[in-house]
N, C-alpha and C positions, 0 to 999 in steps of 0.2 A: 563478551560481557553479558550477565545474565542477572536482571532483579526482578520482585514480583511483590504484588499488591493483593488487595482484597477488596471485591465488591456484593457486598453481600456474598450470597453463597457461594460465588464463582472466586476461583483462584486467577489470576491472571500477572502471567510471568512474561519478560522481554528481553529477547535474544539477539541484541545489534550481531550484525556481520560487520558491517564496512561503515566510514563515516567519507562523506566526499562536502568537499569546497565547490560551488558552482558559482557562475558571475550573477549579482543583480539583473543583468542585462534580460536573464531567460523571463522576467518578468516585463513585457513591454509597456504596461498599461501603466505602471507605477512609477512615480517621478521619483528623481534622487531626492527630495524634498523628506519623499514622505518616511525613507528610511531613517533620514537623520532625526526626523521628528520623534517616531516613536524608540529611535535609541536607546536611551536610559530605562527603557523597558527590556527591551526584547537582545540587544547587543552587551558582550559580545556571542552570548550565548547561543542568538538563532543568526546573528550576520554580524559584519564590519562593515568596513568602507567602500571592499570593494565583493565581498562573495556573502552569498548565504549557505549556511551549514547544514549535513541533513546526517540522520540517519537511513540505514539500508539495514532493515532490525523488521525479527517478524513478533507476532504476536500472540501467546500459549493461553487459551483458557480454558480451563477446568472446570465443567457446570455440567450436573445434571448427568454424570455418571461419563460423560465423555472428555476427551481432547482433543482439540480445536485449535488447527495452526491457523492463522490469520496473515499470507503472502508467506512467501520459501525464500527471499532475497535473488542475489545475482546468482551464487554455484559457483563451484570454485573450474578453473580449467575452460572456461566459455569466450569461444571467440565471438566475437562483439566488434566491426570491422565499423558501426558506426556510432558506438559508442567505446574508444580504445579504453575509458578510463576505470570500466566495468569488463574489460577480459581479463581472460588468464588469471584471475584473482588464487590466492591460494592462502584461505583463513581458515580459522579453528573453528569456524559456527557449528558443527556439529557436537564437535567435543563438548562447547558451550550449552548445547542442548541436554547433553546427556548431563553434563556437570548441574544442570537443573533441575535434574531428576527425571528428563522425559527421555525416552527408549523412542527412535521411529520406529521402532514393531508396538509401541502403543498406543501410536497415534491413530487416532480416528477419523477424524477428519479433517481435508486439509482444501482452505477456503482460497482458493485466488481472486481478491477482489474485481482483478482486470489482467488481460494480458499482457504485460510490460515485462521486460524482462531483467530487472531489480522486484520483480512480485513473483515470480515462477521457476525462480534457476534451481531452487533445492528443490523441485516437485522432483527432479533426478539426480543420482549421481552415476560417475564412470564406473564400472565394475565389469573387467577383463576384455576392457575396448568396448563398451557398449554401456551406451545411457539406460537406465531400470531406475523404477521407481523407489527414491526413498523412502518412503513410508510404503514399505508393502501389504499392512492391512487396514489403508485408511480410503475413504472415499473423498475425493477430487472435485471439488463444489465448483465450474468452471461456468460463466457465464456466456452463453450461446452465443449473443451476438458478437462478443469477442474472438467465440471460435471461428464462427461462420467471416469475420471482419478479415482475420490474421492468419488463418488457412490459404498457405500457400497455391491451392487449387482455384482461389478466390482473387487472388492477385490480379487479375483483368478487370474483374468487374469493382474492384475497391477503386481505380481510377486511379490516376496518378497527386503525387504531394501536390503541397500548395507551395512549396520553395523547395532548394536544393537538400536543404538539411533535414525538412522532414520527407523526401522522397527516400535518401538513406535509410533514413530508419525504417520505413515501410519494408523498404530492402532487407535489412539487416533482420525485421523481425522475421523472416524465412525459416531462417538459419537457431533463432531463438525458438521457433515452432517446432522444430525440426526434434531439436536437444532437450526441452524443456515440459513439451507436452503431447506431443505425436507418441514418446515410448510411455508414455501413463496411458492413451487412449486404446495403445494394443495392448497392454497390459487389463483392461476392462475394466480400469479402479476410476474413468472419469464420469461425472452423473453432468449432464448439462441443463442450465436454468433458465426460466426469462420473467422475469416481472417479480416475483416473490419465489421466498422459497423455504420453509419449518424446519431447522434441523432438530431443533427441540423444544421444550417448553420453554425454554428462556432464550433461545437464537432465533433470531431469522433474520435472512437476506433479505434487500429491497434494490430496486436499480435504482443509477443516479448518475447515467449516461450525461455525458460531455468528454471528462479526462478521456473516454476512450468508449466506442457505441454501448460495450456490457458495463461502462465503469459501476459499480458497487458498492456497500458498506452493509455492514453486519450490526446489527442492536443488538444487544447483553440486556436482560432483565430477570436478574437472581435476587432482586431487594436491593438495588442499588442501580440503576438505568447506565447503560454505555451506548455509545455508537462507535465503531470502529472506520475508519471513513477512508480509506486507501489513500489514493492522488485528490483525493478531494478537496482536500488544501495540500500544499505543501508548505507553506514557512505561515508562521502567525502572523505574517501582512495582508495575508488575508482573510485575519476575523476582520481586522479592522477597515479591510476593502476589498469588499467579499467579489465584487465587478472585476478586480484583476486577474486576469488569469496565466498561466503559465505558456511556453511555447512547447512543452511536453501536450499541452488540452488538443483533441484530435478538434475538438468541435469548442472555441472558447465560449461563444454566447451560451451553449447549452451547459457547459461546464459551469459559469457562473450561477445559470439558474438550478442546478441542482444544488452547488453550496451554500449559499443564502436559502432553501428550501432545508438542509439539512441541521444549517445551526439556528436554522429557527425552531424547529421541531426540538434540538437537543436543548434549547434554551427553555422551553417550554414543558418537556419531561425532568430538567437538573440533572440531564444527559451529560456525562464526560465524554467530548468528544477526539477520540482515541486515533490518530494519522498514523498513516505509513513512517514516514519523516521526520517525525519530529524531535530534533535530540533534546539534551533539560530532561524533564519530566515527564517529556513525552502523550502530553496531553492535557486537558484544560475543559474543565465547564465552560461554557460562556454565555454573555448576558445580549440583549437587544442594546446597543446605544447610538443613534442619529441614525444614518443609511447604513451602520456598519454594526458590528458586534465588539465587543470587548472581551479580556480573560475574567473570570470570577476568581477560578482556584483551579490548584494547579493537581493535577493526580500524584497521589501520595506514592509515590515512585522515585528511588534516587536521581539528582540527577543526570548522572552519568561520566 
């Protein structure tokens, strides 16, 4: 599924892969209170009773003479031994892509906000028993300390989880490193970042370490301000309590302070602030209200 909007000069189109049901529960911080509260807002759209909903959709924008993918989703054929509900997937995102008019031979650039691997599986695909770069004449905007974090060479000194389910996934991201971003690195299409980074006159990267040490978000300013914000939220429970964090966040206190940092900023420029996850319309101004934030309006995007 494939639709697109307009922000000022920039075109900006969105290409769901996959949609996944997860429990409330990945949210510890948040009471069952608070979902039933804001309900009639946000249900059934972004949760229910008992899960929240997400998108697995990456992000096309057109500005400034380039194309700019914004995360590559899961990849189809990818073993994922600790996340089984993201292997072996086998979707039409590609075909999706092209049906939107984008060619990967004319993509340009392609932004990994973070290393997760729902953000990096189409940076490859299989071709004759061997992962190669999908976009093969695009540059691979990857952020350092997630390399240097997630690099399997690294794996002693990253230390072990902090419980059983996040030790798996440290585990599992080996194997996601392996297939996902090791064959873009020998291929020489990846450029590594830390603190800022200009792709062009209306992009730049900024860190916004917690979700993950490189976590990221990309700004849009074509005549119409965007922030694109990866893991930085996941579901709109936290505009409204931006302190919770997810059990995906490597670091929660530092994740919290980068999101409350970031919708304040985008509340401040009348920033659309643009998530990995988000299904509906996939994104939302927001405004300052009490210790939390609120939606203004919604991005002029089907929704879905």
């Amino acid at each position: 599924m494939a639709d697109r909007t307009q922000l000022g000069a920039a075109i900006i189109t969105r290409v769901v892969e996959w949609r996944l049901d997860l429990p409330l529960s990945m949210f510890p911080q948040t009471p069952p209170t608070a979902w039933h509260e804001l309900a009639p807002e946000f249900s059934p759209t972004f949760w229910d009773t008992d899960n929240w909903h997400a998108f697995v959709q990456t992000w096309v924008v057109e500005v400034d003479g380039l194309t700019v993918l914004v995360d590559t989703g899961v990849g189809n054929g990818r073993d994922r031994p600790a996340m089984p509900y993201l292997a072996n997937l086998d979707t039409d995102f590609l075909e999706s892509l092209e049906a939107a008019g984008i060619s990967p031979d004319a993509v340009d650039v392609v932004v990994n906000t973070h290393i997760h691997t729902d953000h990096v599986g189409w940076n490859t695909r299989r071709q004759n028993g061997v992962w190669v770069p999908t976009f093969p004449n695009a540059r691979y905007l990857v952020p350092e300390p997630d390399y240097r974090y997630y690099h399997p060479d690294n794996a002693n000194a990253r230390g072990p989880g902090r419980d059983e389910e996040h030790q798996a996934r440290l585990d599992g991201s080996r194997i996601m490193f392996l297939d996902s971003i090791l064959p873009v690195d020998n291929a020489g299409q990846i450029e590594l970042w830390t603190d800022a980074y200009q792709i062009s006159e209306s992009l730049w990267l900024r860190s916004a370490p917690g979700h993950t040490p490189g976590s990221s978000v990309l700004w849009l300013d074509a005549g119409r301000p965007a922030v694109f914000v990866g893991d930085v939220t996941h579901s709109p429970i936290q505009v409204h309590r931006p302190t919770d964090s997810c059990v995906l966040d490597e670091n929660p206190t530092e994740a919290a302070v980068a999101r409350r940092r970031v919708f304040t900023e985008a509340s401040q420029r009348r920033a659309a602030v643009i998530p990995a996850h988000y299904p509906g319309h996939g994104g939302a101004t927001v405004l300052p209200r009490g210790d939390g934030f609120m939606i203004d309006d919604w991005l002029d995007i089907s929704a879905g």
